[in-house]
N, C-alpha and C positions, 0 to 999 in steps of 0.2 A: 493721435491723441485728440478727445474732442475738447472743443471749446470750454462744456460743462465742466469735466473733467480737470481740466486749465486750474478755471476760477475754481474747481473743489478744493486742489491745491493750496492757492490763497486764502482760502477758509482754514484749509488746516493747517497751515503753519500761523494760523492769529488764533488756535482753537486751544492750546499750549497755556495763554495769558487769559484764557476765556473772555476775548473780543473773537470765536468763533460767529457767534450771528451776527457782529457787526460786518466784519471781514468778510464774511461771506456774502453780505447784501452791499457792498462796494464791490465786491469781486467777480460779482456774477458778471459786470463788463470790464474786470479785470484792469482797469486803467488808476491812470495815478491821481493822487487828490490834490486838492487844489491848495497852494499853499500858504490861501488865509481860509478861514472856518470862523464861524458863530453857533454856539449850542440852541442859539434862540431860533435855527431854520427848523423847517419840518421835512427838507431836500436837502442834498447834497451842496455846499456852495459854493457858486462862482464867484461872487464876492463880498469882502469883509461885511459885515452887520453887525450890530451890537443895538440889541432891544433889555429894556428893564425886566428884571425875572417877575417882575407882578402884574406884569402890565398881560391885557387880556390876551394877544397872540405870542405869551412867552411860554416857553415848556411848562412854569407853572400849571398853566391851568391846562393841562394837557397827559399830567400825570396822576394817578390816583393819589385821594387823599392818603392813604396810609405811607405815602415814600415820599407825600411833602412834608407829613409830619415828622421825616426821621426815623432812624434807626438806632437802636442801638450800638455804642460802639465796641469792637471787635472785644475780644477777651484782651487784657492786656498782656498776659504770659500763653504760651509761648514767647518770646522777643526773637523780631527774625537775627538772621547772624550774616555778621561783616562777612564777604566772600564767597556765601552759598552760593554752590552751581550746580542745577537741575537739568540732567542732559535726556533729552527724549527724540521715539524718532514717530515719522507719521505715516499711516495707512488711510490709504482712500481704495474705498470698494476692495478690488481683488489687487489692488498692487500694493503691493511694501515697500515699506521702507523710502518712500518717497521726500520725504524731507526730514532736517535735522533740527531740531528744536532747543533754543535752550533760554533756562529763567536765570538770572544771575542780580544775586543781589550787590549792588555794587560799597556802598557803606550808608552809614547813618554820619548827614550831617547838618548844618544850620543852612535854614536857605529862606532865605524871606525872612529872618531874624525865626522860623520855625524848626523845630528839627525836624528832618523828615530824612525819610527813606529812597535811596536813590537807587529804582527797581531797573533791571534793562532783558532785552528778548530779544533771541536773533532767531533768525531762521533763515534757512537755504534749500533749495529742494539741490534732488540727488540725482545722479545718471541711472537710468537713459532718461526718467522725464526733465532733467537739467535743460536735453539737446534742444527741447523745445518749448522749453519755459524756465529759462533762468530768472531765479528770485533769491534776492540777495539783502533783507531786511533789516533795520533793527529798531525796536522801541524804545523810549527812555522816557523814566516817570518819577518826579518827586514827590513825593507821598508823605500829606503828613502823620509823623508818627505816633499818634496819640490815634487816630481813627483811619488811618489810611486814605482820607481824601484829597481829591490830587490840585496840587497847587502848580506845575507844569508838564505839559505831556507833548512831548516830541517824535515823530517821525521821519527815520529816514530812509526810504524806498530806495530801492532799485530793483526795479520788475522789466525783464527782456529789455534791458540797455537804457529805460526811462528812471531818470535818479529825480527824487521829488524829496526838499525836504521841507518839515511847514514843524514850526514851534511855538507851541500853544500857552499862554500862558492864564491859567483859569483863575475867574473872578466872579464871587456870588452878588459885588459890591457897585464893581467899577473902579474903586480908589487904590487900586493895585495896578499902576500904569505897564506895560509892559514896555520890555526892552528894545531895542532898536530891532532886533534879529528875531521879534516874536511878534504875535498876535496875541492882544488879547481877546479873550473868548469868556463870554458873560454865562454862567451856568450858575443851576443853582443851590443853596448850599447843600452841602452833604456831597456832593457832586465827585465818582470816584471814577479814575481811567482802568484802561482793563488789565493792567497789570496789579494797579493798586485794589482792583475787586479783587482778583487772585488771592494775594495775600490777606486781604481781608476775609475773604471765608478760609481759608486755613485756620484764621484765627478766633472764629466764630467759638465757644465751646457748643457742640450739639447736644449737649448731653441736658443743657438747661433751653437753648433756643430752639424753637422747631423751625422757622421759618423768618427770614430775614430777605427785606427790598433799599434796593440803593437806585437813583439814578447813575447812569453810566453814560460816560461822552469818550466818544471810537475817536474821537478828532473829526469828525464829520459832522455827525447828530446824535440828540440825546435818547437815551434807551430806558424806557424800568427796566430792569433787573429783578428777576425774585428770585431766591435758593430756599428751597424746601429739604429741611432732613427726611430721609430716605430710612433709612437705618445702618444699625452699630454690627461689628462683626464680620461685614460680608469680607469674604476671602478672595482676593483679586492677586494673580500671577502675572509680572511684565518679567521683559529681560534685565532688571535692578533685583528681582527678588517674588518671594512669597508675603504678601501683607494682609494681616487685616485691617479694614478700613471703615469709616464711616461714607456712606451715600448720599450723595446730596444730588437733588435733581434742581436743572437750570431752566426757568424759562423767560424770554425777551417778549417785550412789551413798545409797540411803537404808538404813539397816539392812543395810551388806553386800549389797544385792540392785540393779541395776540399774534402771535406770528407763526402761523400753523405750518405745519407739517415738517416741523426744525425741534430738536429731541436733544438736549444733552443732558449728561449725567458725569457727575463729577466725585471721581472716589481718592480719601484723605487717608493718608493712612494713621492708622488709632498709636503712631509713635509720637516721641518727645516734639521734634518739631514738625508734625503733621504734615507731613510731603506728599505733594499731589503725584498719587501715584499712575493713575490713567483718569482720561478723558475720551467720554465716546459720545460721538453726532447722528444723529439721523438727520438726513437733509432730503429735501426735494426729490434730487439729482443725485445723489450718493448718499455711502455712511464714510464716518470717517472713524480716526481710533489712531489716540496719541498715547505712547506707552513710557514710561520711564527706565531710560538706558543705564544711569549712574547718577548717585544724591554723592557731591563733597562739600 
């Protein structure tokens, strides 16, 4: 199994919570992150930093105007639901089935004197690519529940025996100190992790917004995000079912520049609580395709 292939992996099992081009622009050296972060780098970091979001080398001014100005926030209903588990599995190129995906919402509760959503994402890949790259993942994201921007975003690794955990705690202000066992990470407002992008465009309604930008922080670096509707109807088959869905196409933005030849498309399906029913990548070096196995 080649290298590329490896790191397609780790793309697709973070492709699930749509931190796929994040994930996969860490992953292409497949190593673990470091266990402090700053939203304010424009690389990967080695160590903590905290710069003010207005000050001229902060992602502010780095991002276009229309996603400093904000976004809209999500539709308020749908409301996710205590317990939901989204079980999916993932395809890279010509292999199946190669990893097992799942969104789990874990409950709504007070956190930061805020209510928020308390989202989680595992992943694992599957035999035979297990024998040679075991990845054993899972994410955790507080999300505030009024707009789904994330107030802390936790990772904890374990990729081929390397276990990495780094716990973020995101601040537009500064005056949110964090805890002994976190970092705090200075981003800026609006600012949503990739699980909490998820849920937030499930919650978009399409039927009024065409196209909606967020910034996104992987736990590394800051991303624009844009989701453009697609359209209403299309008919998508996974192994959960027949759906129809709404299309929304995804694209990542680093420094204002596009991040060419990286292609996703994201289909919702057109029920009560709009369940992501597949995700498909065009990459570099692969395609990928996450399908939905079981919604409870």
């Amino acid at each position: 199994m080649s290298h590329r292939i490896q790191a397609g992996l780790a793309a697709t099992a973070a492709l699930a919570c749509v931190a796929g081009a994040f994930y996969w622009l860490r992953g292409r050296n497949v190593q673990a992150p470091p266990t402090l972060a700053s939203a304010a780098a424009t690389a990967p970091i080695e160590t903590p930093s905290i710069r003010s979001p207005g000050s001229a080398s902060s992602p502010a001014s780095r991002l276009p105007a229309e996603v400093r100005k904000g976004q809209p926030a999500a539709d308020p209903g749908p409301p996710l639901r205590d317990g939901e588990v989204l079980e999916y599995s993932a395809d890279v190129s010509q292999l199946s089935n190669v990893a097992s995906l799942k969104l789990q919402v874990a409950e709504k509760r007070d956190f930061l004197g805020k209510s928020a959503w308390h989202l989680q994402a595992f992943a694992h890949t599957a035999n035979p690519l297990r024998i040679v790259f075991a990845l054993d993942d899972q994410f955790d994201s507080y999300s505030d529940a009024a707009d789904m921007t994330s107030l802390q975003y936790e990772m904890h690794l374990d990729e081929r025996g390397q276990k990495v955990t780094s716990i973020q705690r995101m601040t537009a202000t500064g005056k949110e100190p964090a805890p002994a066992n976190a970092t705090e990470t200075r981003v800026l407002p609006g600012t949503r992790d990739p699980l909490g992008m998820m849920h937030y465009l499930r919650n978009v309604d399409w039927t009024k917004t065409a196209e909606v930008g967020s910034p996104v922080y992987d736990g590394h670096k800051l991303y624009d995000v844009r989701a453009k509707f697609a359209g209403r109807g299309e008919a998508v088959t996974v192994p959960a079912g027949s759906y129809k869905t709404s299309k929304i196409e995804i694209r990542v933005f680093e420094n204002r520049v596009e991040i060419k030849d990286s292609y996703f498309t994201l289909y919702v399906a057109d029920n009560a609580a709009r369940t992501p029913v597949l995700l498909e990548a065009v990459l570099p070096f692969a395609t990928a395709k996450v399908e939905l196995l079981r919604a409870r």
